[in-house]
MITOR-454773 format. One record per atom (N, C-alpha, C): z, y, x; residue in three letters; residue number from 1; atom name. Coordinates in nm, 2 decimals. Example, Ala and Ser with C-alpha at 12.3 -4.5 7.8 and 13.67 -1.06 7.14 Angstrom:
2
       z       y       x  resn  resi  name
    0.78   -0.57    1.32   ALA     1     N
    0.78   -0.45    1.23   ALA     1    CA
    0.78   -0.33    1.32   ALA     1     C
    0.71   -0.22    1.28   SER     2     N
    0.71   -0.11    1.37   SER     2    CA
    0.79    0.00    1.29   SER     2     C
END
This chain:
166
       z       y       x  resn  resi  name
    4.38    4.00  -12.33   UNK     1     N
    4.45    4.12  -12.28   UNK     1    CA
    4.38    4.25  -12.33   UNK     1     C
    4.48    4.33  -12.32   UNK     2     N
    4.42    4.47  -12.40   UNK     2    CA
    4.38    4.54  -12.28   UNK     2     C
    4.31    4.63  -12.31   UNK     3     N
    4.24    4.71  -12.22   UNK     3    CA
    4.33    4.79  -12.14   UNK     3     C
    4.45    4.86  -12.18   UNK     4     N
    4.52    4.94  -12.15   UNK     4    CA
    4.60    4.80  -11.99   UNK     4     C
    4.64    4.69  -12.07   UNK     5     N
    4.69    4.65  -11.97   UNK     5    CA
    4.61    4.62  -11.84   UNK     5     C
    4.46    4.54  -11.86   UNK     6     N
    4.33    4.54  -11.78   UNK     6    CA
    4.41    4.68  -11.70   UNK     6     C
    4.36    4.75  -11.71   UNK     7     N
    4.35    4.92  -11.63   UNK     7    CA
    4.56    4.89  -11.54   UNK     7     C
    4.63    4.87  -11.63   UNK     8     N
    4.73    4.90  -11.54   UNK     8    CA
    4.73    4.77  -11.42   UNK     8     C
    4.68    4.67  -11.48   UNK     9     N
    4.70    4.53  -11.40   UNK     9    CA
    4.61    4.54  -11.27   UNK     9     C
    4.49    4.65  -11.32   UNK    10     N
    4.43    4.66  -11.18   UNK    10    CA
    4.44    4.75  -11.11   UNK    10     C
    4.52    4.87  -11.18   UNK    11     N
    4.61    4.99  -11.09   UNK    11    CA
    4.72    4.93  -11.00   UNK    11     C
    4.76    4.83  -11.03   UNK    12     N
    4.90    4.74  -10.92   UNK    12    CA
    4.84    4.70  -10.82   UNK    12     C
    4.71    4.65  -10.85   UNK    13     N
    4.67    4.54  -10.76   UNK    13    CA
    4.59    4.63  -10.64   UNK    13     C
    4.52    4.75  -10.74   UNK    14     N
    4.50    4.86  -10.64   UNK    14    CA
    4.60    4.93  -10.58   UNK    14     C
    4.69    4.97  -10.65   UNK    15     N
    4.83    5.02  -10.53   UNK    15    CA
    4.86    4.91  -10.44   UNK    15     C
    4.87    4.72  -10.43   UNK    16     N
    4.92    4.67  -10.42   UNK    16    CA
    4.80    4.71  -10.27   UNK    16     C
    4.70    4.65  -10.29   UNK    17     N
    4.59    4.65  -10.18   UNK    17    CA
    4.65    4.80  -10.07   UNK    17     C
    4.60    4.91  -10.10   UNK    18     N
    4.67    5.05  -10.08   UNK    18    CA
    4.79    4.97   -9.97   UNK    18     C
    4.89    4.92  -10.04   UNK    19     N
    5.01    4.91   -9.93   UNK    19    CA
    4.98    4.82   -9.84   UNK    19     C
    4.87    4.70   -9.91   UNK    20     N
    4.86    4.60   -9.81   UNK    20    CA
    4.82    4.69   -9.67   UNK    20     C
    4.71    4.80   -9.70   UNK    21     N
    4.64    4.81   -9.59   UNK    21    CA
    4.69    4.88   -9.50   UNK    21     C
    4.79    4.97   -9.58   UNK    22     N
    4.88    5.07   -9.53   UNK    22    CA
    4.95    5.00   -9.37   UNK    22     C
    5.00    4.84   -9.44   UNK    23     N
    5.12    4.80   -9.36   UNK    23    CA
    5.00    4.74   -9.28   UNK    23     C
    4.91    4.69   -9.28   UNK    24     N
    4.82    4.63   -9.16   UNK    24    CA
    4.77    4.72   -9.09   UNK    24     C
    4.78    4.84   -9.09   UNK    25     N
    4.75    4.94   -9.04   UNK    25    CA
    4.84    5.00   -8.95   UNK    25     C
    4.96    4.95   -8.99   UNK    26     N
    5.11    5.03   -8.92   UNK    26    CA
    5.15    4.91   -8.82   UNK    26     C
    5.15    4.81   -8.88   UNK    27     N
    5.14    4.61   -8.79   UNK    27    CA
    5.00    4.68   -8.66   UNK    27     C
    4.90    4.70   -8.67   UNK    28     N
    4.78    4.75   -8.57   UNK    28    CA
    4.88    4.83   -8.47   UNK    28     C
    4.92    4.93   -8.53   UNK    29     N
    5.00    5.04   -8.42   UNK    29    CA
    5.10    4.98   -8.34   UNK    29     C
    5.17    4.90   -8.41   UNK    30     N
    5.31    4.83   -8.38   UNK    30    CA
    5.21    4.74   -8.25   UNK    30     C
    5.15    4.66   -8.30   UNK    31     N
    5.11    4.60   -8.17   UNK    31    CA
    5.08    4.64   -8.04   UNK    31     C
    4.98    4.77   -8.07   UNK    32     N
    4.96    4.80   -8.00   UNK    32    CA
    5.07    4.88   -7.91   UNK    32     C
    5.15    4.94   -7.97   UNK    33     N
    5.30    4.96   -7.86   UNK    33    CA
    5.33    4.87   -7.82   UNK    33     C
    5.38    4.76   -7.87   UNK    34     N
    5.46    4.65   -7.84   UNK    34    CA
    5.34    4.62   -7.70   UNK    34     C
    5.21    4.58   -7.69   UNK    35     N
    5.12    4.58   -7.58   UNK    35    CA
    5.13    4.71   -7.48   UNK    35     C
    5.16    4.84   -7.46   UNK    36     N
    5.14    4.88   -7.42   UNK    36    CA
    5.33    4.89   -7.36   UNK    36     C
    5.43    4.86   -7.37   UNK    37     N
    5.57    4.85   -7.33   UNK    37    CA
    5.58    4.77   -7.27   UNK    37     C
    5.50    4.65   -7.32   UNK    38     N
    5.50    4.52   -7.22   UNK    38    CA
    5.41    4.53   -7.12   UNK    38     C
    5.33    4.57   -7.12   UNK    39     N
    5.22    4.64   -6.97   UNK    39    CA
    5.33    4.73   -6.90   UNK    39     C
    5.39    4.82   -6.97   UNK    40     N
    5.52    4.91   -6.90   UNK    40    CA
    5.61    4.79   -6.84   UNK    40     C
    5.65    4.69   -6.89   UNK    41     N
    5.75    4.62   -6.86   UNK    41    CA
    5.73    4.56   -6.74   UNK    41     C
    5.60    4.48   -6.73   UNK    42     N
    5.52    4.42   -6.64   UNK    42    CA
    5.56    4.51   -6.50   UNK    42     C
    5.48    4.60   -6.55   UNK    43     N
    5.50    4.71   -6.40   UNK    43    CA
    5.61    4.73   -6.33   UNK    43     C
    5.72    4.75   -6.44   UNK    44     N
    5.82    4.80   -6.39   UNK    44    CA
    5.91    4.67   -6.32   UNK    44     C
    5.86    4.53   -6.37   UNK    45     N
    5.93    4.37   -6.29   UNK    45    CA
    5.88    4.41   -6.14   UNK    45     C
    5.70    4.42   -6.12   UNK    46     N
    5.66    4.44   -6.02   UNK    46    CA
    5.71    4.49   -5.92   UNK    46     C
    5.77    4.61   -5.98   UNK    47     N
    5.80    4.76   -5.87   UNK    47    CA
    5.93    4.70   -5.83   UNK    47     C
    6.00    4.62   -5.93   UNK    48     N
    6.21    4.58   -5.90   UNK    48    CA
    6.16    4.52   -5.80   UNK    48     C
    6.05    4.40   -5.75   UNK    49     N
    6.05    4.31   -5.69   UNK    49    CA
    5.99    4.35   -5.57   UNK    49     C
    5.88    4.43   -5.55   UNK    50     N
    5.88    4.51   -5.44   UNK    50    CA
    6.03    4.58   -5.34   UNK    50     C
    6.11    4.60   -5.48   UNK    51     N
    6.18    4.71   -5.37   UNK    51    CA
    6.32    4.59   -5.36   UNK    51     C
    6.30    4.50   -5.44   UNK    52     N
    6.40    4.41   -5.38   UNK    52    CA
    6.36    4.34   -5.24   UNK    52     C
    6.22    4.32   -5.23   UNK    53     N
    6.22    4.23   -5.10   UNK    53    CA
    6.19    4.40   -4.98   UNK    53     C
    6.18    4.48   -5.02   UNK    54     N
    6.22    4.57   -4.92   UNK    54    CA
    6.35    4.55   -4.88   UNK    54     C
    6.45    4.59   -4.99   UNK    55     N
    6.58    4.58   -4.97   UNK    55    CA
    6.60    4.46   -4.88   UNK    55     C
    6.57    4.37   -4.92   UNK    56     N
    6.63    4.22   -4.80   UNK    56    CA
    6.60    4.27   -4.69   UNK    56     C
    6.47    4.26   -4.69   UNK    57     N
    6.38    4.32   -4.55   UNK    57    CA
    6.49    4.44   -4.44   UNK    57     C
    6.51    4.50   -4.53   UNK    58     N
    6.60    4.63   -4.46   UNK    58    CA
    6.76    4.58   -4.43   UNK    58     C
    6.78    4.48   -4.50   UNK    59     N
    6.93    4.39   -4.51   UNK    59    CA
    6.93    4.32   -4.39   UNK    59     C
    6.83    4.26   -4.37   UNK    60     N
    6.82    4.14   -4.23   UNK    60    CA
    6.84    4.27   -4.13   UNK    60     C
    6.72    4.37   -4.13   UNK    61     N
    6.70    4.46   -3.98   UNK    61    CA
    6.86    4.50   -3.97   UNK    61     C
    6.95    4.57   -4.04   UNK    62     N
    7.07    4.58   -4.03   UNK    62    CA
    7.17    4.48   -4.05   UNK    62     C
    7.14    4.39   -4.03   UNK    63     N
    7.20    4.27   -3.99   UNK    63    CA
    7.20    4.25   -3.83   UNK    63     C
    7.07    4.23   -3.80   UNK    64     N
    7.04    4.21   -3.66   UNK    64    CA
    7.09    4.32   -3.59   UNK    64     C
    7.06    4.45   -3.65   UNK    65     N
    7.13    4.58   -3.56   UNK    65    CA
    7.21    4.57   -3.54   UNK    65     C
    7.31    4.51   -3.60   UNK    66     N
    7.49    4.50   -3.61   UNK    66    CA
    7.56    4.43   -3.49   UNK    66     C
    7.46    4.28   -3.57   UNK    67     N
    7.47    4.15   -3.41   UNK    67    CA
    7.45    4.25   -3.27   UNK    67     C
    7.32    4.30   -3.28   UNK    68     N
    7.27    4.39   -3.12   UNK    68    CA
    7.37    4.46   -3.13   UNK    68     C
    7.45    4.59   -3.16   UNK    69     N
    7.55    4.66   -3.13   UNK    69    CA
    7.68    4.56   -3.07   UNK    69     C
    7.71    4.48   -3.18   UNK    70     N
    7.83    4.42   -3.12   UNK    70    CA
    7.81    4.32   -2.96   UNK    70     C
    7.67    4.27   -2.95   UNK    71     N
    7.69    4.20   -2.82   UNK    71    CA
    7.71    4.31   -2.71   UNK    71     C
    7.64    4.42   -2.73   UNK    72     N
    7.60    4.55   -2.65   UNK    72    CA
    7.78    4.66   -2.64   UNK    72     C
    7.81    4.61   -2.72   UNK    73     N
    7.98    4.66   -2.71   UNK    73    CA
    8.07    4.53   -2.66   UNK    73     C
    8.06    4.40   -2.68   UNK    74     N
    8.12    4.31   -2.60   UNK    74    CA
    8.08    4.32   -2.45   UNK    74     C
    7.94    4.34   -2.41   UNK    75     N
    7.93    4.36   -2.25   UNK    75    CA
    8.02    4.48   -2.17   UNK    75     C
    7.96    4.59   -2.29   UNK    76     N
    8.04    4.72   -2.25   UNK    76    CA
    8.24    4.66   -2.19   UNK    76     C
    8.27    4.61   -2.28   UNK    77     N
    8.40    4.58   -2.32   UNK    77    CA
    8.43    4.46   -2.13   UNK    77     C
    8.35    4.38   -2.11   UNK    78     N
    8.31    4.30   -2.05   UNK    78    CA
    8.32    4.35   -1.90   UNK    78     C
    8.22    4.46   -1.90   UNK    79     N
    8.22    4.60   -1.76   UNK    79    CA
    8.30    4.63   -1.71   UNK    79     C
    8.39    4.70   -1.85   UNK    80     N
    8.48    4.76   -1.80   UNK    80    CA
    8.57    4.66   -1.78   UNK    80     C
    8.63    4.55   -1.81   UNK    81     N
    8.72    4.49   -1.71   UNK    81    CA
    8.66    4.42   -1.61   UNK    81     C
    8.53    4.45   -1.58   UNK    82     N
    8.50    4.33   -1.45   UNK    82    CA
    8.52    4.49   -1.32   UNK    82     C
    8.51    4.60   -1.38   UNK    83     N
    8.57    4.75   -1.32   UNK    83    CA
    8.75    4.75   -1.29   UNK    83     C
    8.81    4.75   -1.39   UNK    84     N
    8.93    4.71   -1.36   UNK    84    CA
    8.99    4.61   -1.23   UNK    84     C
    8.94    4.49   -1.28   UNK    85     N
    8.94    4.38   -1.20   UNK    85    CA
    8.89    4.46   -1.03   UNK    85     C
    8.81    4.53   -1.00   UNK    86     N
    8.78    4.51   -0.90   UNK    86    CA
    8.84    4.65   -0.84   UNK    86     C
    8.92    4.71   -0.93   UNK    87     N
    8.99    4.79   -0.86   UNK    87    CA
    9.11    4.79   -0.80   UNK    87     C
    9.14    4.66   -0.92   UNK    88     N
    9.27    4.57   -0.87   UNK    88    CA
    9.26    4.55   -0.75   UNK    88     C
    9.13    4.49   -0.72   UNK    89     N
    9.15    4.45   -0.59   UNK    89    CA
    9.11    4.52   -0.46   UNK    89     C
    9.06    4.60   -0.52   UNK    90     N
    9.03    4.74   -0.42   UNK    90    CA
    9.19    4.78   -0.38   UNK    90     C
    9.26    4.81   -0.47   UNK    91     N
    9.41    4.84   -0.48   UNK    91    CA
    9.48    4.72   -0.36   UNK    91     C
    9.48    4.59   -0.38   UNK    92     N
    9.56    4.53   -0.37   UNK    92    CA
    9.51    4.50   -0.21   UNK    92     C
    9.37    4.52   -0.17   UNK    93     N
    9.36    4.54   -0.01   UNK    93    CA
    9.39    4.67    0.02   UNK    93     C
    9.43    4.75    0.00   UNK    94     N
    9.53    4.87    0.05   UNK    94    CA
    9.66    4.85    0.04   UNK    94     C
    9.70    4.77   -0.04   UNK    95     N
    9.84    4.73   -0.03   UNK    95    CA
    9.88    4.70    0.13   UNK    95     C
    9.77    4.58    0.12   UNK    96     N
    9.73    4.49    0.23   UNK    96    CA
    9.74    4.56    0.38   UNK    96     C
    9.66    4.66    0.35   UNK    97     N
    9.67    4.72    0.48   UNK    97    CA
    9.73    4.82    0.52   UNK    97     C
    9.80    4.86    0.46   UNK    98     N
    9.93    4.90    0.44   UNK    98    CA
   10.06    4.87    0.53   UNK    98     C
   10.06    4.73    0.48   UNK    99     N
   10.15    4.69    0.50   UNK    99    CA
   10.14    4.58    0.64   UNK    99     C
    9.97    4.60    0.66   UNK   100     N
    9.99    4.54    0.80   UNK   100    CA
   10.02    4.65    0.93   UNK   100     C
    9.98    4.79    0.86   UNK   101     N
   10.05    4.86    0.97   UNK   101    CA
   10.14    4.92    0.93   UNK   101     C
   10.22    4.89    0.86   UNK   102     N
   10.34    4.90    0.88   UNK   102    CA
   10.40    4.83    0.97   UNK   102     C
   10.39    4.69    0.91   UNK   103     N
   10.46    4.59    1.02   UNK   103    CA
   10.41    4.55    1.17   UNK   103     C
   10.28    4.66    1.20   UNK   104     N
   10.22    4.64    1.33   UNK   104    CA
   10.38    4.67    1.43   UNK   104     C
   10.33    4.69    1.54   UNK   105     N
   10.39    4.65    1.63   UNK   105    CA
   10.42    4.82    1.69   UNK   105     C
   10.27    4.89    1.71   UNK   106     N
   10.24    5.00    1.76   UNK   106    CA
   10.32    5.07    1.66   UNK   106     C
   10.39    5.20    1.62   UNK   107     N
   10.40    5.30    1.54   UNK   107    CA
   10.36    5.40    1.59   UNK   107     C
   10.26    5.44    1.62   UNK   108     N
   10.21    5.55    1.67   UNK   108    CA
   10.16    5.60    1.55   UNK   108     C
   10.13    5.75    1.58   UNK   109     N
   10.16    5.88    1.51   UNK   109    CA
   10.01    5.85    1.41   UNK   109     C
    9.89    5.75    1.47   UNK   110     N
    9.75    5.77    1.41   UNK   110    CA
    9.79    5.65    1.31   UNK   110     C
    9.90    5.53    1.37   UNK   111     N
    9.88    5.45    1.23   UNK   111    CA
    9.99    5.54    1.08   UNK   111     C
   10.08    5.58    1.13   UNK   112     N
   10.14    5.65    1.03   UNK   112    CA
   10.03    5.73    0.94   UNK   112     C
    9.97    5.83    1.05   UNK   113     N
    9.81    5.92    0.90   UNK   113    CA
    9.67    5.81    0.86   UNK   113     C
    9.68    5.70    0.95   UNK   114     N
    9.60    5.60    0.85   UNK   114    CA
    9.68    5.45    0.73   UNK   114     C
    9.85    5.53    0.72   UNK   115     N
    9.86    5.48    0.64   UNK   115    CA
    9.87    5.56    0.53   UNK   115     C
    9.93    5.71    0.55   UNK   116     N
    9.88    5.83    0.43   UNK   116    CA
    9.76    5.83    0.38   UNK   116     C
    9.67    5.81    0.47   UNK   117     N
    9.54    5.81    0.37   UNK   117    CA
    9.51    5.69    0.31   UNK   117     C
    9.57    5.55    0.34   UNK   118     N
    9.56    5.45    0.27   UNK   118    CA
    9.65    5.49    0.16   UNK   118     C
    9.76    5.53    0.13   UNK   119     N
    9.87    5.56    0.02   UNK   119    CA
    9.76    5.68   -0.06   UNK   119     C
    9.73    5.78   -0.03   UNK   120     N
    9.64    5.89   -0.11   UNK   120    CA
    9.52    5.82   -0.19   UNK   120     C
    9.43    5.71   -0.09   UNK   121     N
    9.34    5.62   -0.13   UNK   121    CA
    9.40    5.53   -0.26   UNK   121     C
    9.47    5.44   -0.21   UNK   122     N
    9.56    5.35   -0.34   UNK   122    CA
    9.60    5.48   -0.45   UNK   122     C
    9.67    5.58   -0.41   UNK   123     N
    9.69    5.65   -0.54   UNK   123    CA
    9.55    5.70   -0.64   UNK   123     C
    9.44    5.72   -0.52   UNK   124     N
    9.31    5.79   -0.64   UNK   124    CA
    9.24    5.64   -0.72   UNK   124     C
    9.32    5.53   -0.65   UNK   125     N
    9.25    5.37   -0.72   UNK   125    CA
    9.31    5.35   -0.84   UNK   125     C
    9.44    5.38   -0.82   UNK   126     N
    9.51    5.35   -0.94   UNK   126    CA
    9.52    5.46   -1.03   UNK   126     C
    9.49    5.56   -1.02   UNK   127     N
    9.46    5.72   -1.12   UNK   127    CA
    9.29    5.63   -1.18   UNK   127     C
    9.20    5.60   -1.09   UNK   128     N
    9.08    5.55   -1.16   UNK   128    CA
    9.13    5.42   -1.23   UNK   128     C
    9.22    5.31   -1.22   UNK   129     N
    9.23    5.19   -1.29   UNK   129    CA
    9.30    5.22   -1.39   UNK   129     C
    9.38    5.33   -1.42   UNK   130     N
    9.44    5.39   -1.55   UNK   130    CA
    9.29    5.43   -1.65   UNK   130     C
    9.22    5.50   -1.58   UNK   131     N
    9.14    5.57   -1.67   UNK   131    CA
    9.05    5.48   -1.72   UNK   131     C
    9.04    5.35   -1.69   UNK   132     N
    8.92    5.24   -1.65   UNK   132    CA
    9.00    5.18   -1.79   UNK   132     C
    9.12    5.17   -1.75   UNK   133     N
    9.20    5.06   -1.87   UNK   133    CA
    9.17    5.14   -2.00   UNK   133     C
    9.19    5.31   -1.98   UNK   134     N
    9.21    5.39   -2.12   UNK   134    CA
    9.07    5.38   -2.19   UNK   134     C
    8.96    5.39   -2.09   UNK   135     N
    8.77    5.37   -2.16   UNK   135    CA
    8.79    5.22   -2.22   UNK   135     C
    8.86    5.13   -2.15   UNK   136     N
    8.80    5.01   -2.22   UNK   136    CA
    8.88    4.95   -2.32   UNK   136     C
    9.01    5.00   -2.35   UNK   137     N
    9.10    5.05   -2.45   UNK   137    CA
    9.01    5.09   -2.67   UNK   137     C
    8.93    5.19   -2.55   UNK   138     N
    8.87    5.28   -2.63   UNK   138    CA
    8.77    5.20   -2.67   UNK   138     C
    8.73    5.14   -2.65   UNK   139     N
    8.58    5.04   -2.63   UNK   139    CA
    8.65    4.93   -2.75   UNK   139     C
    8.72    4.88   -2.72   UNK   140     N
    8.80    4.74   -2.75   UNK   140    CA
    8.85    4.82   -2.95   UNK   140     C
    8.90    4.92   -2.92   UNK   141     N
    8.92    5.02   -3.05   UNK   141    CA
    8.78    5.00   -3.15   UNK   141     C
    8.71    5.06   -3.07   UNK   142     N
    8.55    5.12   -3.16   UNK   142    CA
    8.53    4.98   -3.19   UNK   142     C
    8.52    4.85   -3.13   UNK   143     N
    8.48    4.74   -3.16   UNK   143    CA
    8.56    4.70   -3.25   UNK   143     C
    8.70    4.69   -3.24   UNK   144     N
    8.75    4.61   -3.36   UNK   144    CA
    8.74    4.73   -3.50   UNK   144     C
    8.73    4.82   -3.49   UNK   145     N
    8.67    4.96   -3.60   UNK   145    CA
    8.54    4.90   -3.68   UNK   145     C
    8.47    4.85   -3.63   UNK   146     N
    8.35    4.88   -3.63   UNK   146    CA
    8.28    4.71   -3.68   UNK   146     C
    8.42    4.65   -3.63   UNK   147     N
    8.33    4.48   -3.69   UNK   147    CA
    8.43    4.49   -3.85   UNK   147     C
    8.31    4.48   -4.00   UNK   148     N
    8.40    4.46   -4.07   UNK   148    CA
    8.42    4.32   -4.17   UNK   148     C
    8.39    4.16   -4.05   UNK   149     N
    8.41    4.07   -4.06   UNK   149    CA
    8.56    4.05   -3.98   UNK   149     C
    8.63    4.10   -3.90   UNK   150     N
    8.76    4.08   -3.81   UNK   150    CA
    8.83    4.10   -3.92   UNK   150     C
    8.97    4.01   -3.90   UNK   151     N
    9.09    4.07   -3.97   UNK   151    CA
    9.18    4.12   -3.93   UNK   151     C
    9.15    4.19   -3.86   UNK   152     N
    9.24    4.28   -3.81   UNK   152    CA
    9.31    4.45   -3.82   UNK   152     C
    9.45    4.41   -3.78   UNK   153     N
    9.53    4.57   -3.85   UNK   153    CA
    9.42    4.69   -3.79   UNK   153     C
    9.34    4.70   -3.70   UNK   154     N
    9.34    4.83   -3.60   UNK   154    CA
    9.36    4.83   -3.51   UNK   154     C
    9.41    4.73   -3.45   UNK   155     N
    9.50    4.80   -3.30   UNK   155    CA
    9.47    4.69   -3.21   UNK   155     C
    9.42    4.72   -3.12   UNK   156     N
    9.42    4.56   -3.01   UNK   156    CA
    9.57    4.52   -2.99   UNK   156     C
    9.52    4.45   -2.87   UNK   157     N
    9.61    4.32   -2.89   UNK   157    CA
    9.72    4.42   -2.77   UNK   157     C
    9.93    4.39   -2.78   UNK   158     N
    9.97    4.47   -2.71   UNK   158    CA
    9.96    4.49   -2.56   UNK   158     C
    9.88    4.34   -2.50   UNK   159     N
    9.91    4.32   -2.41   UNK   159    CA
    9.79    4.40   -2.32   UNK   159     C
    9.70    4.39   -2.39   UNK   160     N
    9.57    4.50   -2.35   UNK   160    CA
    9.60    4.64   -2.37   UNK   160     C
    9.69    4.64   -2.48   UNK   161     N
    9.72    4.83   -2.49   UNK   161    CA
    9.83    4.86   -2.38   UNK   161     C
    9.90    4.78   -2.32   UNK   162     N
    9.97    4.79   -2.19   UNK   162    CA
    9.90    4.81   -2.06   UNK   162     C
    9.77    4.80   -2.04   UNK   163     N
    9.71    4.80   -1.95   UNK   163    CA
    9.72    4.70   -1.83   UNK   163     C
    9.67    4.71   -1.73   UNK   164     N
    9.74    4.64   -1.60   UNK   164    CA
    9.77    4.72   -1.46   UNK   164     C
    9.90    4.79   -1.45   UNK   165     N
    9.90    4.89   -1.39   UNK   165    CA
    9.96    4.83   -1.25   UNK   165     C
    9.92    4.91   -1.18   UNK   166     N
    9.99    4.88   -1.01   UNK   166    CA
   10.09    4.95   -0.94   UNK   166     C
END
């Protein structure tokens, strides 16, 4: 080999080395990001997984809050007709006595004003058993609003929106 080529054959091999080191030099950096994205990555599974079992955690509590509202509006719902109900029958023993002095025997002047005040009585029962029907109406509303497992249009049922009037 001639000397000229000697000198270029070892100028290649010297450029060649040159790039070798260049590129194991840039492979060093590369790793070291590729290490330091994956430490990013790491962290960042951590933190999903934190805030996902928050999230459940906060899923159940509003779960359970839902359940407690709805039994807590089923009693409400519950009251108010065991309210109803007993004005019914507040109502329906003034009917009663009503109608026993009517058909008493005596008509004197005191059973006639203690049957106005039983009629004035029955009418403020049944002004409260209207308003008793319209709260629990409204109750029965918010509940079926409010559960959004029901299939239902909105509207209770007609027989309940008719109330039970006297």
């Amino acid at each position: 080999m001639s000397e000229t080529t000697k000198e270029e054959f070892n100028s290649k091999i010297q450029t060649l080395e040159n790039e070798v080191k260049l590129k194991a030099e840039e492979a060093t950096r590369c790793q070291g990001d590729l290490d330091r994205l994956l430490g990013i990555l790491k962290e960042t599974e951590n933190e999903k997984h934190l805030k996902d079992k928050k999230i459940a955690t906060f899923e159940k509590r509003c779960k359970e809050q839902a359940t407690k509202i709805k039994s807590m509006q089923n009693e409400m719902i519950q009251d108010a007709q065991r309210k109803q109900e007993a004005l019914l029958a507040a109502i329906s023993e003034k009917d009663s006595n009503i109608a026993l002095l009517e058909l008493s025997q005596s008509r004197k002047k005191t059973n006639a004003e203690e049957v106005c005040l039983l009629r004035r009585e029955k009418d403020s029962l049944v002004q409260q058993l209207k308003q008793q029907t319209q709260n629990r109406l409204k109750l029965m509303q918010q509940n079926f609003d409010s559960d959004p497992d029901s299939n239902n249009d909105g509207k209770v049922k007609e027989a309940d929106a008719e109330g039970i009037w006297a």
